[in-house]
N, C-alpha and C positions, 0 to 999 in steps of 0.2 A: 686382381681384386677390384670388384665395381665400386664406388667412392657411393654413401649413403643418400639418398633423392634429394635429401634438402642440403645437403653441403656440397653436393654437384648445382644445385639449382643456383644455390646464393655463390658459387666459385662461379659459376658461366656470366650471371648479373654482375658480378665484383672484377671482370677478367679486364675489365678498362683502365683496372687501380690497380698502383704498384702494390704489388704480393705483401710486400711488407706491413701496408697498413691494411691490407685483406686479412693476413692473417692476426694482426694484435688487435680486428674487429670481432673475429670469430674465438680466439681463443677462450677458452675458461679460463678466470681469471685465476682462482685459485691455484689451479695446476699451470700457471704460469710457467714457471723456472723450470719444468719438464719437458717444456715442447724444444723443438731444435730451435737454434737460437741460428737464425734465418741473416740476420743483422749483423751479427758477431763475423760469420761466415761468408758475407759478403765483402766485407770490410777486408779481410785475409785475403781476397781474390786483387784486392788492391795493393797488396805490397810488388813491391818488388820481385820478379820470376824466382829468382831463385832463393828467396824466401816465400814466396807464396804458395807454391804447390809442396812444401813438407809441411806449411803451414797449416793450408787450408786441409790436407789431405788427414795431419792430425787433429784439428778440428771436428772434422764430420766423424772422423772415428770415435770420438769423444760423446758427441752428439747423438751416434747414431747409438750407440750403447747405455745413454741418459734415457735415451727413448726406448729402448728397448728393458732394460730397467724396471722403467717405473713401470711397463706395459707387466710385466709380471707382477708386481706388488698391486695392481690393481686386480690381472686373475685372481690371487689369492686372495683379495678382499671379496672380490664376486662369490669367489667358491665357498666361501666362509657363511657372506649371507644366501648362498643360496641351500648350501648346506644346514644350514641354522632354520630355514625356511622351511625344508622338508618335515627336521625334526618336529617344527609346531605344527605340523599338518599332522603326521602323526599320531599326536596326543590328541583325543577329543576334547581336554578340557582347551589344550592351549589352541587348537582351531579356530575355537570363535576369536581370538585374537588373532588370529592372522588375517589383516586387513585386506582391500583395493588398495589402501595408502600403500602398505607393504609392497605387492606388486609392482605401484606403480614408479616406487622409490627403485625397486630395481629394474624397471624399464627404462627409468630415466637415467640411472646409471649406464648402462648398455649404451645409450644413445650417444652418452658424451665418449665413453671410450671408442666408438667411432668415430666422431668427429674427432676424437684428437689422433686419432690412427690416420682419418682421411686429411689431416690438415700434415701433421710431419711428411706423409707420403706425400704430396705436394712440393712441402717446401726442399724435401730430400732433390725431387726430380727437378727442381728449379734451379735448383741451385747447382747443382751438379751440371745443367744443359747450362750456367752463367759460365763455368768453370773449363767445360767443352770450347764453352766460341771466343773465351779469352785464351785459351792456351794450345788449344786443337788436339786437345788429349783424349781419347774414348777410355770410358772404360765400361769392361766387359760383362 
């Protein structure tokens, strides 16, 4: 999956600053407590070996399922307004209501659930290559 032109653009500009404050620059604020929690999961790579990888391992599984989660409750908010969209196209009288605003409110939705697709996919693969070169674990 190619990562969106302007969050690859600003991730290659940003690639000189710890991930960390790259990504709590780029996140949506709102959707905060959905993204993976990058920090948390760093911290778990700090314990102790044989606390650390049941840790961190339940961790990311935690994480990865937050994310994946709310990545559905967003489809069905998409599907909803775009569902709800059709029907006022539909209707001649409700047409003329159906705006540019409208459109553009759900382009700009689209946009962010990419970037927050392209920002966990990041922090997924960072963290996991942190987790690789402190324990020399691959996984497959």
């Amino acid at each position: 999956s190619a990562l969106p032109s302007t969050a690859t653009a600003r991730w290659i500009a940003a690639s000189a600053m710890k991930f960390a404050k790259t990504l709590e620059g780029e996140l949506l604020q709102e959707w905060r407590p959905q993204y993976v929690n990058y920090k948390m999961l760093k911290k778990a790579l700090k314990l102790e070996e044989a606390q650390a990888v049941p840790a961190f391992c339940s961790l990311l599984e935690a994480e990865i399922k937050k994310v994946q989660s709310f990545m559905m409750q967003r489809h069905e908010i998409l599907w909803q307004d775009l569902s709800a969209g059709i029907d006022d196209i539909s209707n001649p009288v409700r047409s003329a209501l159906v705006s540019v605003n409208g459109c553009e409110a759900m382009v700009e939705s689209i946009q962010h659930i990419q970037s927050y697709v392209a920002l966990n996919q990041i922090a997924v693969r960072k963290i996991i290559k942190k987790f690789d070169k402190r324990f020399h674990v691959h996984f497959n």
